[in-house]
C-alpha positions as CSV (number, residue, x, y, z in Angstrom):
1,X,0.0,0.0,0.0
2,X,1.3,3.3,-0.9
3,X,1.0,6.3,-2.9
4,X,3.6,5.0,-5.8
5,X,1.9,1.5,-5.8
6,X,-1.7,2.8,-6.3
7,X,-0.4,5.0,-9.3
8,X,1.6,2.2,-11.0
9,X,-1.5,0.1,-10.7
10,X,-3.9,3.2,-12.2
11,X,-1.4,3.5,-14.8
12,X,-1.4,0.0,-15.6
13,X,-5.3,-0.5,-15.9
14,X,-5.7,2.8,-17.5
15,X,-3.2,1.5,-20.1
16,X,-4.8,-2.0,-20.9
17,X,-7.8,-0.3,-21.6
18,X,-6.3,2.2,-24.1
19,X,-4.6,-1.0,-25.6
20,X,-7.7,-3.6,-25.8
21,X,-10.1,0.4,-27.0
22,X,-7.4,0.4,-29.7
23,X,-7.5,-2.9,-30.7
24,X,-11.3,-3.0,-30.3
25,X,-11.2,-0.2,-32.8
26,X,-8.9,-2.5,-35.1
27,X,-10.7,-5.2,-35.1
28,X,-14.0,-3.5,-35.9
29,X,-12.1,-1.3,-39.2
30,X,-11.4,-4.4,-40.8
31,X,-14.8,-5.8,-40.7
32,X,-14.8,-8.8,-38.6
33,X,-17.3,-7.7,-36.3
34,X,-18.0,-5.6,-33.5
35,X,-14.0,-5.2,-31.9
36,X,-15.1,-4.9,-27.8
37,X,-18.3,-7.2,-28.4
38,X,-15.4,-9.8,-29.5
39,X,-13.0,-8.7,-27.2
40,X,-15.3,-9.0,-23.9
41,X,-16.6,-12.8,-25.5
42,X,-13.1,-14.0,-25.7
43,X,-13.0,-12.9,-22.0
44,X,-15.8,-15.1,-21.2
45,X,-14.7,-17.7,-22.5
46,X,-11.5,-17.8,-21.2
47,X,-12.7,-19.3,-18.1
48,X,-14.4,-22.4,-20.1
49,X,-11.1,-24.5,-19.8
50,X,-11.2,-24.0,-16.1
51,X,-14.9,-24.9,-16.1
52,X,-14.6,-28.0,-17.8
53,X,-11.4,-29.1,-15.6
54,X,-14.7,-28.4,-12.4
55,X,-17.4,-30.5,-14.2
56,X,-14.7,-33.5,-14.8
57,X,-13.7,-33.1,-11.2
58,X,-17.6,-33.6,-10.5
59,X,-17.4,-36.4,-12.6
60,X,-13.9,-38.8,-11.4
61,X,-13.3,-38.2,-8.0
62,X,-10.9,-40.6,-5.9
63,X,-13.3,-43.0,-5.4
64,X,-13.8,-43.5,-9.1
65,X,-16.7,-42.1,-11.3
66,X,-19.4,-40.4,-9.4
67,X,-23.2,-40.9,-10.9
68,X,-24.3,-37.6,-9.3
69,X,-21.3,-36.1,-10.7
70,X,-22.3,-37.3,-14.5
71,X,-26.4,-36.3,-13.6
72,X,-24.7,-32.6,-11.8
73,X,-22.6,-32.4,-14.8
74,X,-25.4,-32.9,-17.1
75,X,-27.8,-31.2,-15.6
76,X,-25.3,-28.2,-16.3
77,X,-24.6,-28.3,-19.5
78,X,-28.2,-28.5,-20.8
79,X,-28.5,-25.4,-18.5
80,X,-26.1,-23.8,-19.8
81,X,-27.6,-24.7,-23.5
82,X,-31.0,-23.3,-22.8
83,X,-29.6,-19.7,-21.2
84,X,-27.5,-19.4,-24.0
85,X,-30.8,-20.3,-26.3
86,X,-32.7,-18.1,-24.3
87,X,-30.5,-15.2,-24.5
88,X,-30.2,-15.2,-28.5
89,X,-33.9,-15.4,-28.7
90,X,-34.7,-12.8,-26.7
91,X,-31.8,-10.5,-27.9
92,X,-32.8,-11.4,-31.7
93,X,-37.0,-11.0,-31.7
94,X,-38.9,-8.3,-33.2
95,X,-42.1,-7.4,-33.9
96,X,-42.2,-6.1,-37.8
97,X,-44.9,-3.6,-38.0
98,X,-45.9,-3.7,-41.8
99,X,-46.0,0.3,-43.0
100,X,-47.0,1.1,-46.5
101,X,-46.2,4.5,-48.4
102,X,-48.6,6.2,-50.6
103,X,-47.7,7.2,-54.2
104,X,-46.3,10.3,-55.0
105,X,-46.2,11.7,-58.3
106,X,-43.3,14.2,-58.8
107,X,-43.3,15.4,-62.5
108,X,-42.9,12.4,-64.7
109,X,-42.2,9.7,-62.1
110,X,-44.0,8.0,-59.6
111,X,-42.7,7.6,-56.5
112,X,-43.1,5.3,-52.8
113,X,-46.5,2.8,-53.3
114,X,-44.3,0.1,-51.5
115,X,-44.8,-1.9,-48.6
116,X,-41.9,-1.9,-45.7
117,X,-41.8,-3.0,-42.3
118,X,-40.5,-1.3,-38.9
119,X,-38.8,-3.5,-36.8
120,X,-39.2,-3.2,-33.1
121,X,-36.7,-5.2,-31.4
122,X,-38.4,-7.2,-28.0
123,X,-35.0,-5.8,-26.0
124,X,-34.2,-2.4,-27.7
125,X,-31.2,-1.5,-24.9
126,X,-29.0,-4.6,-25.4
127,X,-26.7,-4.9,-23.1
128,X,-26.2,-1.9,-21.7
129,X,-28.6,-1.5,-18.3
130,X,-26.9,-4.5,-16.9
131,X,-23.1,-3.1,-18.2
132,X,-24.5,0.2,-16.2
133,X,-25.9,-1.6,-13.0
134,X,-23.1,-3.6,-12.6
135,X,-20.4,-0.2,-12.9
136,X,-22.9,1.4,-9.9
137,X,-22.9,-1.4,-8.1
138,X,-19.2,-1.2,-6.9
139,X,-20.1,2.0,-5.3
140,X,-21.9,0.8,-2.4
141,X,-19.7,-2.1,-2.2
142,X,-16.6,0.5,-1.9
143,X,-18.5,2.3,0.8
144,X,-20.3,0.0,3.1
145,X,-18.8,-2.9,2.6
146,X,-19.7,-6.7,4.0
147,X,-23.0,-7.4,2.3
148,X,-22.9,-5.3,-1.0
149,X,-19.3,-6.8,-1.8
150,X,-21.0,-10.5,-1.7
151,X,-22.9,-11.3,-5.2
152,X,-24.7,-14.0,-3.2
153,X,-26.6,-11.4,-0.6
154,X,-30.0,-11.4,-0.9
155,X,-30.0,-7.0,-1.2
156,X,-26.6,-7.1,-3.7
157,X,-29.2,-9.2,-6.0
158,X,-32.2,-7.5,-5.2
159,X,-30.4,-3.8,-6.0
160,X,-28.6,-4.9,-8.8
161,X,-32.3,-6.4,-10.4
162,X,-33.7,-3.0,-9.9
163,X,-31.1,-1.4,-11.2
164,X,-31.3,-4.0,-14.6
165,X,-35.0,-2.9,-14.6
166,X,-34.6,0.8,-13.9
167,X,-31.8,1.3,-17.2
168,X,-33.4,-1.2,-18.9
169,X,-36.6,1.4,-19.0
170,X,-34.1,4.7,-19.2
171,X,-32.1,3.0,-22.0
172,X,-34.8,2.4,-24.2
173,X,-36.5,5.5,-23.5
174,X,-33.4,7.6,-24.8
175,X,-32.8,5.0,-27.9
176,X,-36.6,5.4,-29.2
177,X,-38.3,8.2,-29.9
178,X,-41.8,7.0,-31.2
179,X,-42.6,10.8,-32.0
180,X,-39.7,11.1,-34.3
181,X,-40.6,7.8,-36.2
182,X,-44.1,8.6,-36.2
183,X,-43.3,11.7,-37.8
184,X,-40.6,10.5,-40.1
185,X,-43.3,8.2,-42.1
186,X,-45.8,10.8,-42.0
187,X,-43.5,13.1,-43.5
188,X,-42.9,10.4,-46.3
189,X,-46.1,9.5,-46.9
190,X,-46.2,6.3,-44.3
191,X,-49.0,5.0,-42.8
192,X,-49.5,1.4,-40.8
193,X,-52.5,-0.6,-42.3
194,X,-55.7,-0.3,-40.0
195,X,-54.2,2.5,-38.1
């Protein structure tokens, strides 16, 4: 502990974040994919290796193979399988709102007359209320202490679902405006069928 240890260690994490932002950035530019949406996955599954090495300790113990190792073990995985299922269907549905666009005639040529949909995605913030409840919930944890620094409390849990719920509702409410896209098709001659 120490004035010159803190900074080195500042230093250091302010640093790897420039570096993996940078390379983030990189990886994005060339058109692989999202850069930090990669970066933070290969994170998570760094610790599979270390995962598998638990479940085959479940499995062969030093009294041989355990059954309610194999049936734990199982058990897991096909958990693990439907939250990962779960997740990509709630993070990929939409509602597509069919919109039509009257015909406009602008000298010679006819324009609009076609039929388009709006997509309204089921989970319109993503990611982000649970990125932002997790970041405020080392604040009370750097406080008070004891309770709020254990992710197994009942009120660590309990604070951090409200928080999920609260930025989940202040996310979505900054991401989409329904006035503005109500009057974007109006303005270009868009109207929803039976409304």
């Amino acid at each position: 502990p120490g004035f010159l240890t803190g900074s080195m260690v500042v230093l250091s994490l302010v640093t790897g974040t420039a570096v993996l932002m940078w390379l983030g950035d990189q990886i994005t530019n060339k058109g692989i994919g999202n850069g930090i949406s990669m970066i933070i996955f290969i994170g998570i599954i760094s610790g599979l290796p270390s995962g598998l090495v638990t479940l085959w300790n479940l499995i062969v113990t030093e009294a041989g193979i355990s059954t309610v190792g194999i049936v734990t073990s199982i058990i897991i995985l096909i958990g693990a399988v439907l939250l990962v299922a779960g997740v990509v269907f709630v993070q990929e549905a939409e509602r597509k709102v069919p919109v039509q666009y009257a015909k406009k005639v602008v000298g010679r040529k006819m324009y609009g007359g076609q039929a388009s949909n709006l997509p309204l995605k089921m989970n319109m913030a993503g990611v982000m209320p649970i990125i932002f409840a997790q970041a405020l919930m080392f604040i009370p944890g750097l406080i008070w202490g004891g309770q709020w620094l254990d992710i197994t409390s009942f009120w660590y849990n309990f604070t951090l679902f409200v928080l999920v719920i609260a930025f989940t509702y202040f996310y979505t409410a900054i991401i989409v405006n329904p006035q503005m896209m109500a009057d974007d098709m109006k303005r270009n001659g868009g109207f929803i069928p039976g409304v």
